[in-house]
VOBA-1610 file (N, C-alpha, C; in pm, whole numbers, padded with zeros to 5 digits, always signed):
BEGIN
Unk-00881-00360+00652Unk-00738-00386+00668Unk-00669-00389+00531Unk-00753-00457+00413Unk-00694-00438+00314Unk-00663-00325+00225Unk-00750-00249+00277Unk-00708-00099+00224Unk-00631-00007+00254Unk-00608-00056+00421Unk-00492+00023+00497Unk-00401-00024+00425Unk-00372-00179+00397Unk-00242-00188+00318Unk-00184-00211+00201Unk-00327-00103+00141Unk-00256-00108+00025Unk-00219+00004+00013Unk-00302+00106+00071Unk-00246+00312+00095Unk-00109+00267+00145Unk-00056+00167+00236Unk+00056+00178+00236Unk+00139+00131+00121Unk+00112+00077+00099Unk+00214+00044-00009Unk+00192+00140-00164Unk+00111+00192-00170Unk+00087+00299-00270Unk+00180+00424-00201Unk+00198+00427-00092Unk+00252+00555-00019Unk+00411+00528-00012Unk+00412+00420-00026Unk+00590+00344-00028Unk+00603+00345-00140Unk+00544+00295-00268Unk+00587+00295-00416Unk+00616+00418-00459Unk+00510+00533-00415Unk+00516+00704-00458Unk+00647+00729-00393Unk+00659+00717-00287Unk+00765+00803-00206Unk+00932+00747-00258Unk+00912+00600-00263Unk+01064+00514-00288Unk+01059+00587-00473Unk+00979+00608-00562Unk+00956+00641-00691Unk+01073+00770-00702Unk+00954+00894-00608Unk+01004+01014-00616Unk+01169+00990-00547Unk+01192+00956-00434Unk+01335+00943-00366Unk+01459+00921-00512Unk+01414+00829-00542Unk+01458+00763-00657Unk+01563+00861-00770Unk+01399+00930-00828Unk+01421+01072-00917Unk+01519+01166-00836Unk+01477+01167-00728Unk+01600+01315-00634Unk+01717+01236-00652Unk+01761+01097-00632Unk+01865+01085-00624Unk+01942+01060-00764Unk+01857+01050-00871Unk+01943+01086-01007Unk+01983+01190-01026Unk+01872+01290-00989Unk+01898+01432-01022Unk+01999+01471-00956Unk+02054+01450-00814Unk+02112+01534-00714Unk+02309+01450-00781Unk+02284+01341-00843Unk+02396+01302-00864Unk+02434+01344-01028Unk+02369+01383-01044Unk+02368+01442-01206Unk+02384+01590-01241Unk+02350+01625-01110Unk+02416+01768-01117Unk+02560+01823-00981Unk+02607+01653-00942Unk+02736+01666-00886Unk+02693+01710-00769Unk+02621+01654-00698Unk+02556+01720-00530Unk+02513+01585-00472Unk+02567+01446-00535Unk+02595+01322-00397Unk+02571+01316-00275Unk+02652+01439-00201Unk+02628+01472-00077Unk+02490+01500-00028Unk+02442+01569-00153Unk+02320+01653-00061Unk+02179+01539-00061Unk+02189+01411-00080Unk+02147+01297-00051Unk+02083+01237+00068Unk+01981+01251+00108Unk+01978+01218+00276Unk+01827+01137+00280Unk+01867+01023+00356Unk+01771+00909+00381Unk+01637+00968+00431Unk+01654+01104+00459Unk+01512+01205+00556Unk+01446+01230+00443Unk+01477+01216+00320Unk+01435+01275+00192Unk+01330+01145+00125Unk+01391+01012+00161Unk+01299+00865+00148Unk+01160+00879+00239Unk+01229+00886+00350Unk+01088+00896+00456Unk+00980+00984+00445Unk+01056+01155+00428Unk+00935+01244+00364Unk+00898+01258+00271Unk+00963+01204+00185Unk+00876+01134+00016Unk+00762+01054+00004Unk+00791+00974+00135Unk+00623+00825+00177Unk+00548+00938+00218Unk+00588+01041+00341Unk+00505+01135+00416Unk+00356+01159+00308Unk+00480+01266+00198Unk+00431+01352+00126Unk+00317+01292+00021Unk+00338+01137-00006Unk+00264+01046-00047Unk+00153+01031-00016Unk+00102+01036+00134Unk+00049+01051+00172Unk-00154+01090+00138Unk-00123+01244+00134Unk-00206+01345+00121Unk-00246+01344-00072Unk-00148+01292-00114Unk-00169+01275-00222Unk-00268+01161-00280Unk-00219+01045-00202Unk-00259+00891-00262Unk-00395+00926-00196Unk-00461+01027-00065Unk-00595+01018-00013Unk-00651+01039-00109Unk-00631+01226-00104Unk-00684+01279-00194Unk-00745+01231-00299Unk-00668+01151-00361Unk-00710+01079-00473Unk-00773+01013-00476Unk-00829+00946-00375Unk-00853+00809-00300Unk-01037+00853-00275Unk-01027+00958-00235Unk-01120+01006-00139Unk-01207+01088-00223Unk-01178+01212-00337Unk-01239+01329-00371Unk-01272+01264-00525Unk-01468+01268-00532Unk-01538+01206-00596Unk-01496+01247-00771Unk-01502+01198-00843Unk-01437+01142-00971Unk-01551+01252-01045Unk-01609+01338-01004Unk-01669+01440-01067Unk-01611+01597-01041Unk-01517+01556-00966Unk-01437+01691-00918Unk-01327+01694-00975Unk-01315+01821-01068Unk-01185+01806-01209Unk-01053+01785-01153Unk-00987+01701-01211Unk-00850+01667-01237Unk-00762+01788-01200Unk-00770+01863-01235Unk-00661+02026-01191Unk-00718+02090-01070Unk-00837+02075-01059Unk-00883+02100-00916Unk-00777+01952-00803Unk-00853+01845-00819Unk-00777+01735-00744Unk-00642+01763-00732Unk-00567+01843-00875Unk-00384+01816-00873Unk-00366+01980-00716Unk-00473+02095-00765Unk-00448+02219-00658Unk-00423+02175-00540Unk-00569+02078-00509Unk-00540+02022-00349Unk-00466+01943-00319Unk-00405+01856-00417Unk-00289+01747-00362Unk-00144+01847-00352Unk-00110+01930-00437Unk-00018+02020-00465Unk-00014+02113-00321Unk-00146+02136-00336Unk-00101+02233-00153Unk-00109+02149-00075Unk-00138+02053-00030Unk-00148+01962+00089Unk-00026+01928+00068Unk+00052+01892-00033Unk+00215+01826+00030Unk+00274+01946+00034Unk+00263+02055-00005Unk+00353+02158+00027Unk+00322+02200+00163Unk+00200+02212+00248Unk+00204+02171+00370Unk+00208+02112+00437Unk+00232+01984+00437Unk+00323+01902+00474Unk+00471+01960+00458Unk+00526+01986+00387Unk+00626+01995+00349Unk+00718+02100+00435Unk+00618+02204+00423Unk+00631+02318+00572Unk+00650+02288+00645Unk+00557+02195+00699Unk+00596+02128+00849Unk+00710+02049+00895Unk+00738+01961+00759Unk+00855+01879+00805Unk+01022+01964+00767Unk+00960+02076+00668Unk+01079+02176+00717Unk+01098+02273+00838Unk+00985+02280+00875Unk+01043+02331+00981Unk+01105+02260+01091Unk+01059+02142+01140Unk+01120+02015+01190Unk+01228+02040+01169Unk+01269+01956+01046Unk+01387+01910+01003Unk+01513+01998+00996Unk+01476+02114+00919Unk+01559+02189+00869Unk+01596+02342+00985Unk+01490+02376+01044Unk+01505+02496+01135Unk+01501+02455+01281Unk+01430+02378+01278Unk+01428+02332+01430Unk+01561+02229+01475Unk+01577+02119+01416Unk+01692+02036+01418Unk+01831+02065+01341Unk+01774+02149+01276Unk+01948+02232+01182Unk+01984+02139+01062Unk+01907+02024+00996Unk+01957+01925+00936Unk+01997+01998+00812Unk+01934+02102+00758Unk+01993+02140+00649Unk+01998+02060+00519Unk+01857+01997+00491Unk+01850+01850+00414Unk+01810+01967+00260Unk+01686+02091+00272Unk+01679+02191+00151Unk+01695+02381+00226Unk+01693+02437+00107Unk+01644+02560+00167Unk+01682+02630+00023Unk+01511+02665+00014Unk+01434+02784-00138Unk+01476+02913-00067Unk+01587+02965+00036Unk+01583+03109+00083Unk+01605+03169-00045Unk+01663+03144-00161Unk+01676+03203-00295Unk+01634+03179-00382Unk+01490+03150-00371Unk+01398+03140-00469Unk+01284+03325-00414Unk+01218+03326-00471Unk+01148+03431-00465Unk+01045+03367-00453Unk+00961+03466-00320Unk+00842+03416-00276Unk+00884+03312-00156Unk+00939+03270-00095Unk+00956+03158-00010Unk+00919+03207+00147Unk+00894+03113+00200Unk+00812+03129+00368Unk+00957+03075+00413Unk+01003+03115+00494Unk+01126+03070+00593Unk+01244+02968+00522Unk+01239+03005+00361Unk+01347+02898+00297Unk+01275+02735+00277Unk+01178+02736+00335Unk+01129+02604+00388Unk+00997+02548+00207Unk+00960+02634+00143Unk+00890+02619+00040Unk+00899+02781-00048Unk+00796+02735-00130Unk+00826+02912-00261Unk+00675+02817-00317Unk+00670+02926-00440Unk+00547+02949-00515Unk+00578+02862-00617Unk+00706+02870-00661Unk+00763+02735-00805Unk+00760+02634-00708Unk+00784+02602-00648Unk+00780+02450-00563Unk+00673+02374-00585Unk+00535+02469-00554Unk+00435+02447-00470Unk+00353+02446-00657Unk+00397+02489-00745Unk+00391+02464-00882Unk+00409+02362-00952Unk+00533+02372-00932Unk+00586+02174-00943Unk+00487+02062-00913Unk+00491+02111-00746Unk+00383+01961-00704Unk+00270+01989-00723Unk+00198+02056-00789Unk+00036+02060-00865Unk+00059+01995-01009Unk+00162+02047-01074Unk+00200+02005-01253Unk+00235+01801-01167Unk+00317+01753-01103Unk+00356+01641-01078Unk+00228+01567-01044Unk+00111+01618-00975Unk+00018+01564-00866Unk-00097+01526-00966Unk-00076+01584-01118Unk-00209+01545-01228Unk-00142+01402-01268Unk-00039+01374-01306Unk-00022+01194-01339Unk-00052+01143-01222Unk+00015+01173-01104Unk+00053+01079-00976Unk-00136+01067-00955Unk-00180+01148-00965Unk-00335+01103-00882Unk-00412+00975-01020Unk-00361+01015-01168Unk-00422+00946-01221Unk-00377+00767-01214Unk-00237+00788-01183Unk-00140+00632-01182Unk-00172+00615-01010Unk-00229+00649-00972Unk-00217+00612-00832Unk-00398+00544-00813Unk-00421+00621-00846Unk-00630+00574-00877Unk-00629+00442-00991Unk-00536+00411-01124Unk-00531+00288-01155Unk-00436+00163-01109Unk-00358+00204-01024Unk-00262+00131-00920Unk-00373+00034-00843Unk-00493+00150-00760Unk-00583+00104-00686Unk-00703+00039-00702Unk-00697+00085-00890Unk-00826+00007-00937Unk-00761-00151-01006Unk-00662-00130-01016Unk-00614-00269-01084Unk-00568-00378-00978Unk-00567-00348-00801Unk-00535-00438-00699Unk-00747-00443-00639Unk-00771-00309-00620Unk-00931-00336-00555Unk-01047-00373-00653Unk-01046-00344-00764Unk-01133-00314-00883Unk-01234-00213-00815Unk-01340-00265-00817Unk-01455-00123-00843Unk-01475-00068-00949Unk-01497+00067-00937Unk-01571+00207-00999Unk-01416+00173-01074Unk-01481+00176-01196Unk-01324+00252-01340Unk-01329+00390-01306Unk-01177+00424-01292Unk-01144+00599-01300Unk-01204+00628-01403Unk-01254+00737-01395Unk-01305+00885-01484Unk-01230+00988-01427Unk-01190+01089-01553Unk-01203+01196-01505Unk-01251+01322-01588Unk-01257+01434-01531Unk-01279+01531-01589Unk-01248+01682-01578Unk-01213+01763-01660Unk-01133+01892-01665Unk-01204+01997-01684Unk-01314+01996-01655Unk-01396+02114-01655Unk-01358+02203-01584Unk-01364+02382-01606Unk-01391+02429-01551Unk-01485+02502-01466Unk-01616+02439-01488Unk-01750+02522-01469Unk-01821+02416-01449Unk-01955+02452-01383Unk-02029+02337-01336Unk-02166+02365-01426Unk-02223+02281-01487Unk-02377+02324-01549Unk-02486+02317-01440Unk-02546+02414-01448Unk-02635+02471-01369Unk-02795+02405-01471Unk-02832+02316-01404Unk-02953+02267-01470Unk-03125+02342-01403Unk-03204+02402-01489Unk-03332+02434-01453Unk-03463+02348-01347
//
């Protein structure tokens, strides 16, 4: 039980964090409006897959590998809740139709870039978030690209 609640609240700190950042940005470049409380909730979503990931995939499996799979897992997520949100219900909360490379306006290839470059701190502040409330195993990590092949 105590771990369920602390993924939650690691999944509420990430998501209320990121919400946060959109809403400086979106008022800093004079787009107030384009502000929407659906953007808080799928921020925890997107938290999610991230805070596991991290949670879950053994501390010998490199750091840029961990950021690939957290990076595509919220961008699918992300798919999904655009299509929801945005095509299915009409909310009109984003849409990459003018980005190059994009699946139905709903994500693109820079997006899905972003959240791999974002997903290398978030997994490392999110793994000492969890080691400084559970203790255990101290984070390691490592950036290898290659595995040694021993005789």
């Amino acid at each position: 039980m105590r771990k369920a609640v602390l993924s939650l609240l690691l999944w509420t700190w990430t998501g209320t964090t990121y919400f946060f950042v959109e809403v400086v940005f979106k008022t800093l470049r004079g787009r107030p409006e384009a502000i929407s409380w659906t953007m808080l909730a799928l921020a925890i979503l997107l938290a999610i897959p991230l805070e596991r990931f991290g949670a879950e995939l053994p501390w010998d499996c490199p750091l840029w590998l961990q950021a690939l799979i957290c990076g595509t897992a919220i961008v699918a997520a992300e798919l999904a809740a655009g299509l929801v949100l945005n095509i299915w219900l009409g909310m009109a909360i984003w849409d990459y139709s003018a980005l190059p490379g994009n699946l139905w306006g709903q994500i693109c290839p820079q997006f899905w870039a972003l959240w791999c470059l974002l997903s290398l701190p978030m997994i490392v502040i999110l793994d000492w978030l969890r080691y400084a409330v559970e203790g255990g195993e101290t984070p390691r990590y490592t950036m290898r690209f290659y595995r040694r092949i021993t005789p």
